[in-house]
Biopython code that builds the backbone (N, CA, C, O; Angstrom):
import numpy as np
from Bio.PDB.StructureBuilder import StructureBuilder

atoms = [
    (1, "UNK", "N", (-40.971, -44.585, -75.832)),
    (1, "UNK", "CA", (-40.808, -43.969, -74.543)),
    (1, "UNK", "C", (-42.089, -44.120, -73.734)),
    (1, "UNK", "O", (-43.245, -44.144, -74.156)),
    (2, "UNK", "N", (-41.629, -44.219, -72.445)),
    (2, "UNK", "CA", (-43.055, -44.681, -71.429)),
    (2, "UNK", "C", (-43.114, -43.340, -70.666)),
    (2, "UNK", "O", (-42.117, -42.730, -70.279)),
    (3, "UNK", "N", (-44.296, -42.979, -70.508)),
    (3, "UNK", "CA", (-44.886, -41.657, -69.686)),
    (3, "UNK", "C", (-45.797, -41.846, -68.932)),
    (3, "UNK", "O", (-46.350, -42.892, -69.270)),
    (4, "UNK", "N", (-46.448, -41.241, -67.761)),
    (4, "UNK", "CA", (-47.019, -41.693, -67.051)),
    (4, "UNK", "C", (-48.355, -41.222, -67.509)),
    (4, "UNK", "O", (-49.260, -41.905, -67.030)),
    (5, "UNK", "N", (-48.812, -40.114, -68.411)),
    (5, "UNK", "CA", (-49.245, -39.212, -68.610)),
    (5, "UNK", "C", (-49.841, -39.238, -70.330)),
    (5, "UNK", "O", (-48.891, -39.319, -71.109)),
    (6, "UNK", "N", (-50.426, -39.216, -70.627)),
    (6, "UNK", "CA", (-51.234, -39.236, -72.320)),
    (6, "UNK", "C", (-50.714, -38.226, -72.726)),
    (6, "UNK", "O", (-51.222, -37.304, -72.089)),
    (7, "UNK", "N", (-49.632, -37.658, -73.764)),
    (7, "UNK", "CA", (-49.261, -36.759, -74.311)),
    (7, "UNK", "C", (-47.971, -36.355, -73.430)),
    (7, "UNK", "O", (-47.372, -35.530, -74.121)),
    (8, "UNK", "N", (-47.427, -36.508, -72.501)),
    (8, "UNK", "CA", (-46.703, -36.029, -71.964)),
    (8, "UNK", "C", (-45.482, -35.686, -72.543)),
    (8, "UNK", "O", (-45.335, -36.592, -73.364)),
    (9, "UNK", "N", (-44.389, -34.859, -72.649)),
    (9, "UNK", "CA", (-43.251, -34.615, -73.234)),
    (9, "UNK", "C", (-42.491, -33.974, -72.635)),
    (9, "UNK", "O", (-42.750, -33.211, -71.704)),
    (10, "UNK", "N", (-40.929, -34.336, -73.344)),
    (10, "UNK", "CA", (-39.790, -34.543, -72.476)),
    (10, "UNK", "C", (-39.214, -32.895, -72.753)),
    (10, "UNK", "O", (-39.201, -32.251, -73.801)),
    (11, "UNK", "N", (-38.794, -32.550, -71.489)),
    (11, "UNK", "CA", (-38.558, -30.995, -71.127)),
    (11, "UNK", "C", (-37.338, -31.126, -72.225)),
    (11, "UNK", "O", (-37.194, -30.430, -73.231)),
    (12, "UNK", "N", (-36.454, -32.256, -71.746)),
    (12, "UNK", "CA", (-35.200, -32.160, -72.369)),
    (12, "UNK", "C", (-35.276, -32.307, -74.377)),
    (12, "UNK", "O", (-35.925, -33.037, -75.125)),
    (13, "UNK", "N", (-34.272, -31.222, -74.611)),
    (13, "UNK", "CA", (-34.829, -31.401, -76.259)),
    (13, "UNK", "C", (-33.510, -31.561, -76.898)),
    (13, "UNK", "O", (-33.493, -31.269, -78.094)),
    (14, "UNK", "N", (-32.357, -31.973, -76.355)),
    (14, "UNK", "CA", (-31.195, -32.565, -76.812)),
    (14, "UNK", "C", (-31.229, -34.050, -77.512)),
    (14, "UNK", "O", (-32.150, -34.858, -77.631)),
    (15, "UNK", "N", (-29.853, -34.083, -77.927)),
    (15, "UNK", "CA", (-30.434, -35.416, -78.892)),
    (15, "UNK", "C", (-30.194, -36.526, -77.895)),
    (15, "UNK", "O", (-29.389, -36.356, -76.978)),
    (16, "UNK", "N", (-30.788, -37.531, -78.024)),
    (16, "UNK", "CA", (-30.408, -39.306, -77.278)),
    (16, "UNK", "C", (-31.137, -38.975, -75.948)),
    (16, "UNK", "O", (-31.255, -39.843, -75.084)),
    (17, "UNK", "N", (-31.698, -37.538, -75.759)),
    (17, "UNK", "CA", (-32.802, -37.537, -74.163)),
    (17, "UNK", "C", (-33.776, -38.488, -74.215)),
    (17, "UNK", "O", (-33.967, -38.922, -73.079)),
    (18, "UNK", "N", (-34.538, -39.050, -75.098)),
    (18, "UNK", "CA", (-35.165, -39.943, -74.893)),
    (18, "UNK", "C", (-35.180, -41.275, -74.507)),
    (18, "UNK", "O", (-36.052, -41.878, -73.883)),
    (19, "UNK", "N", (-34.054, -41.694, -74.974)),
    (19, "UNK", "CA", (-32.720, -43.270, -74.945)),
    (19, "UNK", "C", (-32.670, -43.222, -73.345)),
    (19, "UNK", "O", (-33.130, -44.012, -72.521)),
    (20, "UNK", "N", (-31.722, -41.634, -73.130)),
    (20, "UNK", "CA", (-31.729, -41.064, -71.799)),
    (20, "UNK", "C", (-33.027, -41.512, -70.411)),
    (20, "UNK", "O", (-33.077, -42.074, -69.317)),
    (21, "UNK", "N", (-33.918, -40.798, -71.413)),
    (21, "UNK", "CA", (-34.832, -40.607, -69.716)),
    (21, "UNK", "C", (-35.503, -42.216, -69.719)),
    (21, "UNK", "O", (-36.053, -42.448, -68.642)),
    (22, "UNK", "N", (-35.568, -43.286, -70.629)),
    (22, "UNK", "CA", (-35.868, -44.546, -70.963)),
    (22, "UNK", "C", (-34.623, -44.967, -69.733)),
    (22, "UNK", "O", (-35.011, -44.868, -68.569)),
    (23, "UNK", "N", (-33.829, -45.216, -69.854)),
    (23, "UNK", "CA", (-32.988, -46.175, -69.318)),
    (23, "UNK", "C", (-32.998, -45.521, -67.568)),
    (23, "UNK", "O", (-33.065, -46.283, -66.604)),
    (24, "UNK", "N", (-32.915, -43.899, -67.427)),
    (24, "UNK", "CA", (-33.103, -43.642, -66.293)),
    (24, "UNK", "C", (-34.549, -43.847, -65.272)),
    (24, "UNK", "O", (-34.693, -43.430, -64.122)),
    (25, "UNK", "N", (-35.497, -44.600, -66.081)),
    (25, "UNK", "CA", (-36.971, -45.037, -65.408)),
    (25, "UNK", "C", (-36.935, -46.508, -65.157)),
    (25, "UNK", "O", (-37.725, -47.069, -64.398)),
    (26, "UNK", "N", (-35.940, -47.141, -65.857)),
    (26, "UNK", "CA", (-35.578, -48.812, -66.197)),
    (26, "UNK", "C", (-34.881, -48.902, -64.891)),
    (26, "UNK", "O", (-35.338, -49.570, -63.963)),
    (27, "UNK", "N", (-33.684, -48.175, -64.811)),
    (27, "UNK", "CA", (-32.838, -48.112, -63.208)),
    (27, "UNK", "C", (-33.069, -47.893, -61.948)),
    (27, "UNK", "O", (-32.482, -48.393, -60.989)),
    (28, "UNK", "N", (-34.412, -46.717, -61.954)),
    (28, "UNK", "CA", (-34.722, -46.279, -60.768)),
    (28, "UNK", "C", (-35.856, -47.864, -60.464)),
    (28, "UNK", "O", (-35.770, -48.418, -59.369)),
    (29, "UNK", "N", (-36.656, -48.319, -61.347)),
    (29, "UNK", "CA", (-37.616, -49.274, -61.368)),
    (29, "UNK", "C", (-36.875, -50.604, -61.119)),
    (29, "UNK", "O", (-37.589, -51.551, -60.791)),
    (30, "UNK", "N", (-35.582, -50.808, -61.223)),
    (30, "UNK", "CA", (-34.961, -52.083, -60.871)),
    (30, "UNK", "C", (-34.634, -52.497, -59.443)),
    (30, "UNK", "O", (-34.340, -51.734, -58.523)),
    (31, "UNK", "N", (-34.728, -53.785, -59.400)),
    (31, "UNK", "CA", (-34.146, -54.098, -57.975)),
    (31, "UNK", "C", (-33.199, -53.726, -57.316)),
    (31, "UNK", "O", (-33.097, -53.675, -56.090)),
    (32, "UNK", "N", (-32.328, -53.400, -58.258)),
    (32, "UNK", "CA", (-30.720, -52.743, -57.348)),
    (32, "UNK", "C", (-31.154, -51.720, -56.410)),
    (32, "UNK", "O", (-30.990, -51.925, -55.207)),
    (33, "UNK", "N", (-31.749, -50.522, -56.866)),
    (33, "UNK", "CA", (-32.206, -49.730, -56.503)),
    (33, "UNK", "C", (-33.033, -49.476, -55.427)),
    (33, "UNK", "O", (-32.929, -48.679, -54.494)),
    (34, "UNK", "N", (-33.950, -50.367, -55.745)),
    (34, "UNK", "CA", (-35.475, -49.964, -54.240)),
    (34, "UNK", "C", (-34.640, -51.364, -53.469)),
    (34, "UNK", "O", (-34.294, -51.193, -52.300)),
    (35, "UNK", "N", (-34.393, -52.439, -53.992)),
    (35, "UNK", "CA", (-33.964, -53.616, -52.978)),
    (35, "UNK", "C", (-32.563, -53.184, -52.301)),
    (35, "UNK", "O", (-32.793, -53.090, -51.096)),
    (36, "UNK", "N", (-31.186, -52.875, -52.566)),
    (36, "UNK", "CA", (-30.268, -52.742, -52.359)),
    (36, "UNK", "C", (-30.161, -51.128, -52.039)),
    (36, "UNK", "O", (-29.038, -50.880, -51.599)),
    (37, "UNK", "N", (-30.630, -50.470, -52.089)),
    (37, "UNK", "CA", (-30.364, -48.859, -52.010)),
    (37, "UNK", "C", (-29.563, -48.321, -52.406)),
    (37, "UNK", "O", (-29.094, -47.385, -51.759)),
    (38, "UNK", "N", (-29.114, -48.630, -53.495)),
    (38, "UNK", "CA", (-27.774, -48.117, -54.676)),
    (38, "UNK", "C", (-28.485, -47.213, -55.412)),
    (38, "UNK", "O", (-29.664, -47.201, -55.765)),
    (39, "UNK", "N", (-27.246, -46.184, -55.652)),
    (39, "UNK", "CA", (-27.558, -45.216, -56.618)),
    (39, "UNK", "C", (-27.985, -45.716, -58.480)),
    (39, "UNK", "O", (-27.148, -46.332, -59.139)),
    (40, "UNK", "N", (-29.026, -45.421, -58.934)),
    (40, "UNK", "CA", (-28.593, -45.883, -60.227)),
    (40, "UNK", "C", (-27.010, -46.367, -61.197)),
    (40, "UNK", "O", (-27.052, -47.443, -61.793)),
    (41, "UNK", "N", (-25.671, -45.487, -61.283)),
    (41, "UNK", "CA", (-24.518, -45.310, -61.320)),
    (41, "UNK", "C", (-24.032, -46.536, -60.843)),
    (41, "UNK", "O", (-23.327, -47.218, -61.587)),
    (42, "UNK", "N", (-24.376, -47.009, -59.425)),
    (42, "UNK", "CA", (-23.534, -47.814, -58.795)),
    (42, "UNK", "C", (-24.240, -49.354, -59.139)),
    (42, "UNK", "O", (-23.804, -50.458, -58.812)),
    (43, "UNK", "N", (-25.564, -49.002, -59.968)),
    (43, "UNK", "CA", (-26.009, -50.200, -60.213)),
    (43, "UNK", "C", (-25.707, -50.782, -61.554)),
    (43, "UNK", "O", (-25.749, -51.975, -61.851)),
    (44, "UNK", "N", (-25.355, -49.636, -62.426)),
    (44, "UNK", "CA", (-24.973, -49.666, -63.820)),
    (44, "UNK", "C", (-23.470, -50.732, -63.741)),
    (44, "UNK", "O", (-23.364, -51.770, -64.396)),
    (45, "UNK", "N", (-22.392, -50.192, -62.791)),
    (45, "UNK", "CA", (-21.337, -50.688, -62.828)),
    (45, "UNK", "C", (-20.946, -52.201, -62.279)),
    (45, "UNK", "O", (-19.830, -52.687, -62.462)),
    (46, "UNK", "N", (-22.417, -53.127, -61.322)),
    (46, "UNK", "CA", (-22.314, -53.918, -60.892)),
    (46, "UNK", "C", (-22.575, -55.384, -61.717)),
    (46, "UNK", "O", (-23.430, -55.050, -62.537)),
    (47, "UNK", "N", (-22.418, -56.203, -61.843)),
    (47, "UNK", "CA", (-22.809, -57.267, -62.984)),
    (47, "UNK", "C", (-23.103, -58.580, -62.082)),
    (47, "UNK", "O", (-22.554, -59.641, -62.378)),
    (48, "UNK", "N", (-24.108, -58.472, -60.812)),
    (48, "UNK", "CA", (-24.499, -59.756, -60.258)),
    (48, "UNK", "C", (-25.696, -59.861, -60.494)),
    (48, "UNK", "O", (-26.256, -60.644, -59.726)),
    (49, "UNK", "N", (-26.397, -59.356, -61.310)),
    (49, "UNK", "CA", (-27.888, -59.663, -62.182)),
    (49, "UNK", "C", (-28.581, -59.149, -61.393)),
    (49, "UNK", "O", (-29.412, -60.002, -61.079)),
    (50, "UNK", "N", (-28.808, -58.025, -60.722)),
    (50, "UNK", "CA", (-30.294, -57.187, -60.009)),
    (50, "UNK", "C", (-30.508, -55.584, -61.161)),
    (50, "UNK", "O", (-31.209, -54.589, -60.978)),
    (51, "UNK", "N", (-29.819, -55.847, -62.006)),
    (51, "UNK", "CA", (-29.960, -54.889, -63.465)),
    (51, "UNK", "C", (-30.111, -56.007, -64.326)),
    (51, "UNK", "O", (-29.421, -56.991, -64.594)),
    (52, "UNK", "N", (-32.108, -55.216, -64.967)),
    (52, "UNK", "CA", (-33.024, -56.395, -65.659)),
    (52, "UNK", "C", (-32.037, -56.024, -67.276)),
    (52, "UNK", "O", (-31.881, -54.842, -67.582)),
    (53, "UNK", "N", (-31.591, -56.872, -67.962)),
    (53, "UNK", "CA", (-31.334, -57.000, -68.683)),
    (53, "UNK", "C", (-31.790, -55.793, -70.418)),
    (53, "UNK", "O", (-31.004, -55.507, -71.321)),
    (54, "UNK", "N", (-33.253, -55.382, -70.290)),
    (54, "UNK", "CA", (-33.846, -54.253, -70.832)),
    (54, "UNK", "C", (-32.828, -52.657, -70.742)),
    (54, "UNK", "O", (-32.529, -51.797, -71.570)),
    (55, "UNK", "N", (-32.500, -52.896, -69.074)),
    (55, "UNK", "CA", (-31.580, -51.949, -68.627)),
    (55, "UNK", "C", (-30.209, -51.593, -69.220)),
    (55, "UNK", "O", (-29.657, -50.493, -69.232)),
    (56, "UNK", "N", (-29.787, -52.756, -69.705)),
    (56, "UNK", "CA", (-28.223, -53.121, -69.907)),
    (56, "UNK", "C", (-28.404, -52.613, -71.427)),
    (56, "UNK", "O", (-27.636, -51.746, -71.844)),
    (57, "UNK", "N", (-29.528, -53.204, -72.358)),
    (57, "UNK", "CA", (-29.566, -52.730, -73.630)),
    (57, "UNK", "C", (-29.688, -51.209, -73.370)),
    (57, "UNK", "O", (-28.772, -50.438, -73.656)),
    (58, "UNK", "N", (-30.764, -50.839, -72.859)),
    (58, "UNK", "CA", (-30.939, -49.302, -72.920)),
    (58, "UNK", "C", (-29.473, -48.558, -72.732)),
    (58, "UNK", "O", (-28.946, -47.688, -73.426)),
    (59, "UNK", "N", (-29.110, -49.084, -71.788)),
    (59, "UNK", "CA", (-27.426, -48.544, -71.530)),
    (59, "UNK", "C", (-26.466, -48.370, -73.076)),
    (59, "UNK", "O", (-25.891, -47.405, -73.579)),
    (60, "UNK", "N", (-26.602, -49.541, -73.418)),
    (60, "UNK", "CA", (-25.936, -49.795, -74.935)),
    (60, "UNK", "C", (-26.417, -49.093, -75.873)),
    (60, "UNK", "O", (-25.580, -48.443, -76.500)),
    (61, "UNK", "N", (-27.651, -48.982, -76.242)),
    (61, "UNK", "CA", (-28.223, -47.782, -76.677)),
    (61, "UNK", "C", (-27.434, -46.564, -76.626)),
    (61, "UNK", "O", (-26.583, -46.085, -77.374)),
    (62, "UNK", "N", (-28.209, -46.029, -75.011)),
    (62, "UNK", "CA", (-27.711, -44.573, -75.397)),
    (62, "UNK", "C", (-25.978, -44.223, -75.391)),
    (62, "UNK", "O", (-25.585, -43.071, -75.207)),
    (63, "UNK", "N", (-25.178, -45.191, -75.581)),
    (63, "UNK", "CA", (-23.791, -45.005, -75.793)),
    (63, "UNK", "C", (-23.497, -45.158, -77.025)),
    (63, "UNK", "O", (-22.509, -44.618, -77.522)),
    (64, "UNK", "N", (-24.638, -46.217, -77.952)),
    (64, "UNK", "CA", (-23.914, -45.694, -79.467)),
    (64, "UNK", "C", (-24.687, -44.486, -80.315)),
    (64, "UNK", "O", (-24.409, -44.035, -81.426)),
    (65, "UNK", "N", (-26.100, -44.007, -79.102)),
    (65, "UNK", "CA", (-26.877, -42.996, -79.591)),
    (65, "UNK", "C", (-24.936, -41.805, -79.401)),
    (65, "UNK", "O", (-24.268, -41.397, -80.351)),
    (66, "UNK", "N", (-24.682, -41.647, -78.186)),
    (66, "UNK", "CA", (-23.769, -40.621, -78.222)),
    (66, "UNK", "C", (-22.625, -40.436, -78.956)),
    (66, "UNK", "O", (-21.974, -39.401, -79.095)),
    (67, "UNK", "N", (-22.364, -41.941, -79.590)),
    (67, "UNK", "CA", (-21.405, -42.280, -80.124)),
    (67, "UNK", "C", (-21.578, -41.610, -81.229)),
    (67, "UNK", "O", (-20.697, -40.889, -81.696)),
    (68, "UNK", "N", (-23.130, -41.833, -81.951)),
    (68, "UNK", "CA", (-22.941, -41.086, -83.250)),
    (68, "UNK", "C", (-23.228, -39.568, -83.347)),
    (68, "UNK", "O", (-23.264, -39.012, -84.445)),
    (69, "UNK", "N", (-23.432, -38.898, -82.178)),
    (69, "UNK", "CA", (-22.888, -37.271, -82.546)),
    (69, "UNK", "C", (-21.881, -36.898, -82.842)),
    (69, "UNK", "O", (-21.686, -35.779, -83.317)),
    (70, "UNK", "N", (-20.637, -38.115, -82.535)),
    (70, "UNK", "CA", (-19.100, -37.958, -82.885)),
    (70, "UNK", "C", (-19.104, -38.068, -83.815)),
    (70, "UNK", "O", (-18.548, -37.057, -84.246)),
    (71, "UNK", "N", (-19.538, -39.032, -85.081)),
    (71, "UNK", "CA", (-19.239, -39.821, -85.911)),
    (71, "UNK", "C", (-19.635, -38.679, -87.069)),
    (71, "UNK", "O", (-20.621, -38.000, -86.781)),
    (72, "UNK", "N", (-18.973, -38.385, -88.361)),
    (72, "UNK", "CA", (-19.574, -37.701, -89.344)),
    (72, "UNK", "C", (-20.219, -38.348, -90.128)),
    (72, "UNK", "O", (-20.799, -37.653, -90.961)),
    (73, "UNK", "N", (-20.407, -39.710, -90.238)),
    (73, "UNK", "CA", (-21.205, -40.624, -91.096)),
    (73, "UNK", "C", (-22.467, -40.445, -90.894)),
    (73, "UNK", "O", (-23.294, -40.822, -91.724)),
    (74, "UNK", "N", (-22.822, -39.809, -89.702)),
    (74, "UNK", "CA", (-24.262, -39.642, -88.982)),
    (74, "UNK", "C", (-25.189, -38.789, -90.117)),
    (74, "UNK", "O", (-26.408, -38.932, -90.212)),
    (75, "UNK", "N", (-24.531, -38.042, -90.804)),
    (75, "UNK", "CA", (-25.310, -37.139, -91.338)),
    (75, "UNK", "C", (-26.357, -37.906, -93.021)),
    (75, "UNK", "O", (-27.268, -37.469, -93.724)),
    (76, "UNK", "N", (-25.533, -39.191, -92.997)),
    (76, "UNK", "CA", (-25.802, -39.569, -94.564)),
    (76, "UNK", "C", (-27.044, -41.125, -93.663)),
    (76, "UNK", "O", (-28.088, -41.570, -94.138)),
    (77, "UNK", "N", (-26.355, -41.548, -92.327)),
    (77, "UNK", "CA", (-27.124, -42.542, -91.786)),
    (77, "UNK", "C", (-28.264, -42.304, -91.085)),
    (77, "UNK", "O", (-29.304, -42.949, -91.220)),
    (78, "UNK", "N", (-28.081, -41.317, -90.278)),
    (78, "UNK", "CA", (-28.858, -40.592, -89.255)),
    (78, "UNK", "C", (-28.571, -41.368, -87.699)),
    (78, "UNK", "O", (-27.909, -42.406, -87.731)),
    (79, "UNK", "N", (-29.036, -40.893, -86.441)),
    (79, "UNK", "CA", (-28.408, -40.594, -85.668)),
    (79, "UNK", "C", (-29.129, -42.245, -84.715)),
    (79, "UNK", "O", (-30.321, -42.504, -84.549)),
    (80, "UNK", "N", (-28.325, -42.803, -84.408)),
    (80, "UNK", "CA", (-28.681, -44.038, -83.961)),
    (80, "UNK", "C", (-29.526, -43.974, -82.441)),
    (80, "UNK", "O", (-29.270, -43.105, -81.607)),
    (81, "UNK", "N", (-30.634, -45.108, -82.221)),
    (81, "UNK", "CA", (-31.101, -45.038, -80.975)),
    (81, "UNK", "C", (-32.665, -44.886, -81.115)),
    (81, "UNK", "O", (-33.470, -45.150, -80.222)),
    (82, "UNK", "N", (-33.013, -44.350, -82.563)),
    (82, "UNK", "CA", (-34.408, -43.446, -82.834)),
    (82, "UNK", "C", (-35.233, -44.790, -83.697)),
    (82, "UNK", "O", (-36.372, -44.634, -84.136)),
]
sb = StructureBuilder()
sb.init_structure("model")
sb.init_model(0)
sb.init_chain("A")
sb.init_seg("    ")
for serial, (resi, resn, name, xyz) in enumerate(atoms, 1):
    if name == "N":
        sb.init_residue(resn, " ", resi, " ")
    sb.init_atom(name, np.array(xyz, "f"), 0.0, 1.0, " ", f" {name:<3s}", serial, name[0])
structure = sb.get_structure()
C-alpha cells in the first residue's frame, strides 16, 4: 500500500480496505479521470485503454479479496488479496 505519509494508516479496519483504498488512488491518478472528467465508476466500466492496466488488476483483486469472505474455504486458506 502507497501513503503519502511515513507510517500512515488506514482509518478503515475492514477486511480487503487495503486492496480497496490501493485501487481507489490507481483511479483517481489515471487518465480517465483528470483527462476525461469521469467518475472513477464510470472509468472502471469503460474498456478504451485510459484505465492503466495496474488498475484493472487491482480491480480483480479486490473482487476475489470479497469473494473470499463468502467462501468457507477461507478459513483453512486465508483470505485472498494480502
Amino acid at each position: 500500500m502507497q501513503y503519502s505519509e511515513e507510517g500512515e494508516k488506514l482509518a478503515d479496519k475492514t477486511p480487503c480496505a487495503g486492496v480497496r483504498a490501493d485501487l481507489k488512488m490507481c483511479l483517481l491518478n489515471s487518465d480517465c479521470v483528470k483527462r476525461d472528467k469521469k467518475t472513477p465508476r464510470e472509468c472502471l466500466k469503460t474498456s478504451d485503454g485510459s484505465v492503466a492496466y495496474e488498475c484493472q488488476a487491482l480491480r480483480n483483486t479486490f473482487f476475489e479479496c470479497k469473494r473470499s469472505l463468502l467462501d468457507n474455504r477461507v478459513r483453512f486458506r486465508g483470505r485472498k488479496g494480502y
